[in-house]
PAKOLFI-935362 format. One record per residue (C-alpha): residue number from 1; residue in three letters; y, z, x. Coordinates in steps of 0.1 Angstrom, whole numbers, plus 2048, in hexadecimal, padded with zeros to 3 digits. Example, Ala and Ser with C-alpha at 12.3 -4.5 7.8 and 13.67 -1.06 7.14 Angstrom:
<atom resi="1" resn="ALA" north="7D3" up="84E" east="87B"/>
<atom resi="2" resn="SER" north="7F5" up="847" east="889"/>
This chain:
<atom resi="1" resn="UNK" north="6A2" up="D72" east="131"/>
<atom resi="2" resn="UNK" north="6AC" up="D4F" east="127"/>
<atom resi="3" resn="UNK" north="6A7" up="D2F" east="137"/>
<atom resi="4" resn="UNK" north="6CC" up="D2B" east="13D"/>
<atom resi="5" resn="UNK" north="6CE" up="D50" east="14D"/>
<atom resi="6" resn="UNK" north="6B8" up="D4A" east="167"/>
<atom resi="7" resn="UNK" north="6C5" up="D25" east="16B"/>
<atom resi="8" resn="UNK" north="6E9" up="D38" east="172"/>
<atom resi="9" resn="UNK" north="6D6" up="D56" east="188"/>
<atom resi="10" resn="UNK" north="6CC" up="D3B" east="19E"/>
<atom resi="11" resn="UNK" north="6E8" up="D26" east="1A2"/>
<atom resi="12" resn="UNK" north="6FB" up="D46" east="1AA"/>
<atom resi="13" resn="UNK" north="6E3" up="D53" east="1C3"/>
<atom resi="14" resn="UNK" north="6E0" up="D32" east="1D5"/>
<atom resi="15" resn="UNK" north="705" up="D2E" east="1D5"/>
<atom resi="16" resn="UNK" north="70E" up="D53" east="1E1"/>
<atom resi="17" resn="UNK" north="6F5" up="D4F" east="1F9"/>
<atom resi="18" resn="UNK" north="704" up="D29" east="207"/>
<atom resi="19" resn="UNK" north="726" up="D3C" east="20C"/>
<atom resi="20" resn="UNK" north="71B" up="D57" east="21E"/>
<atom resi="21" resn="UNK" north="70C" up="D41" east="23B"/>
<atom resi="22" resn="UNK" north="72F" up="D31" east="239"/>
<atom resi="23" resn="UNK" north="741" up="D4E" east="23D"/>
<atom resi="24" resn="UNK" north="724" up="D58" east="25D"/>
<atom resi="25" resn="UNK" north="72C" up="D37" east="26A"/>
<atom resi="26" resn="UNK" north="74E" up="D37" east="26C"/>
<atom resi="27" resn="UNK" north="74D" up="D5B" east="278"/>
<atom resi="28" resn="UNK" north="736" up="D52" east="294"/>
<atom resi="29" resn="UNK" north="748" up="D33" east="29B"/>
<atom resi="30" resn="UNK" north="76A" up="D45" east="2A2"/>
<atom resi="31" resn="UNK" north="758" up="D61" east="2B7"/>
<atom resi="32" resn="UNK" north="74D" up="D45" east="2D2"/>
<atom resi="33" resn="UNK" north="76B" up="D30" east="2CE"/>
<atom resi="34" resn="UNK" north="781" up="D2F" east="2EB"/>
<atom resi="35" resn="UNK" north="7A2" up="D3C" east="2E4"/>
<atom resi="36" resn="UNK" north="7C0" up="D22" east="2E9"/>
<atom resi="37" resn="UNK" north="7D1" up="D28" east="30A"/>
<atom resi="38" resn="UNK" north="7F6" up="D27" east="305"/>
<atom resi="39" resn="UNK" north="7F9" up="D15" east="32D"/>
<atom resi="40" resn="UNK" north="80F" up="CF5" east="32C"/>
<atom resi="41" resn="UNK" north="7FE" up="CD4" east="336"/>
<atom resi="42" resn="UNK" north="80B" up="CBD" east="355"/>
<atom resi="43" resn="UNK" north="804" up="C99" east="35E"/>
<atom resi="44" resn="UNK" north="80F" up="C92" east="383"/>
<atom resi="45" resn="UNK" north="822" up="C70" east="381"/>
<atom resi="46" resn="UNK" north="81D" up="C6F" east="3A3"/>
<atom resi="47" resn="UNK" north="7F3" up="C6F" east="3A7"/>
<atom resi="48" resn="UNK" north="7E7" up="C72" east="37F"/>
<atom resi="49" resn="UNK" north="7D9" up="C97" east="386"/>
<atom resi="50" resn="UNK" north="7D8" up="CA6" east="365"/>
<atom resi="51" resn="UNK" north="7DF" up="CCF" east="368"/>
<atom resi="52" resn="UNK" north="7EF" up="CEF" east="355"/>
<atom resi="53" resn="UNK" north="805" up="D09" east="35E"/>
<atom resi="54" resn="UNK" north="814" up="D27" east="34C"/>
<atom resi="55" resn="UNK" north="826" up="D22" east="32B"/>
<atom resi="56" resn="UNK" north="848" up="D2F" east="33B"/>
<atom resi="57" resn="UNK" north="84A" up="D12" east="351"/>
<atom resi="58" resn="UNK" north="860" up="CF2" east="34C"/>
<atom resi="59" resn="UNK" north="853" up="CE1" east="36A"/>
<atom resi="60" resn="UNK" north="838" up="CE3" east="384"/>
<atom resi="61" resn="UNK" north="831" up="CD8" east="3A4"/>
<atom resi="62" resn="UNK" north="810" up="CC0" east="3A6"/>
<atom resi="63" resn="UNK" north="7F5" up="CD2" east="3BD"/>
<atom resi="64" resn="UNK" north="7E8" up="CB1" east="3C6"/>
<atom resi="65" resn="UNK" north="806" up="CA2" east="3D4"/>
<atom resi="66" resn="UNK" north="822" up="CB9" east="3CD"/>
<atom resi="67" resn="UNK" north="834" up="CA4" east="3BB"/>
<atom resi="68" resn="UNK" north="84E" up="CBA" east="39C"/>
<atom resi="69" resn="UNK" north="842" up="CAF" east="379"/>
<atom resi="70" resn="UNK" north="84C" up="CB6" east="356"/>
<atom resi="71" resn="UNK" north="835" up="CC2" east="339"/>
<atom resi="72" resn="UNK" north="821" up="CAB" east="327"/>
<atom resi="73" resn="UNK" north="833" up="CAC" east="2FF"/>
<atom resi="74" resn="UNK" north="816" up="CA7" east="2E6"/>
């Protein structure tokens, strides 16, 4: 074998082996992730309490101080 064989051998091992502990990484990484909750986000006018409620609703009612709020728009 030539210089240049084993110089290319190398670089593909070391490269092959650099993308898959990318690919384990990112694989591991989504596992443990937590999924996205699809809950809307409220900010009472009212008091300041931050809370969520489900996705269907338009407004919610503090549980702080009761007080109706809309959805916070990001």
């Amino acid at each position: 074998m030539s210089i240049s064989n084993l110089i290319l051998t190398y670089v593909v091992i070391l490269l092959a082996g650099i993308s898959g502990l990318g690919i384990y990484t990112e694989l591991r990484r989504r596992r443990f992730q937590p999924t996205p909750t699809e809950d809307r986000i409220f900010r009472c006018r009212k008091c300041g309490y931050v809370y969520t409620d489900d996705p269907d609703v338009d407004r919610s009612r503090c549980s702080q101080c009761g007080r109706m709020n809309e959805a916070i728009e990001f």
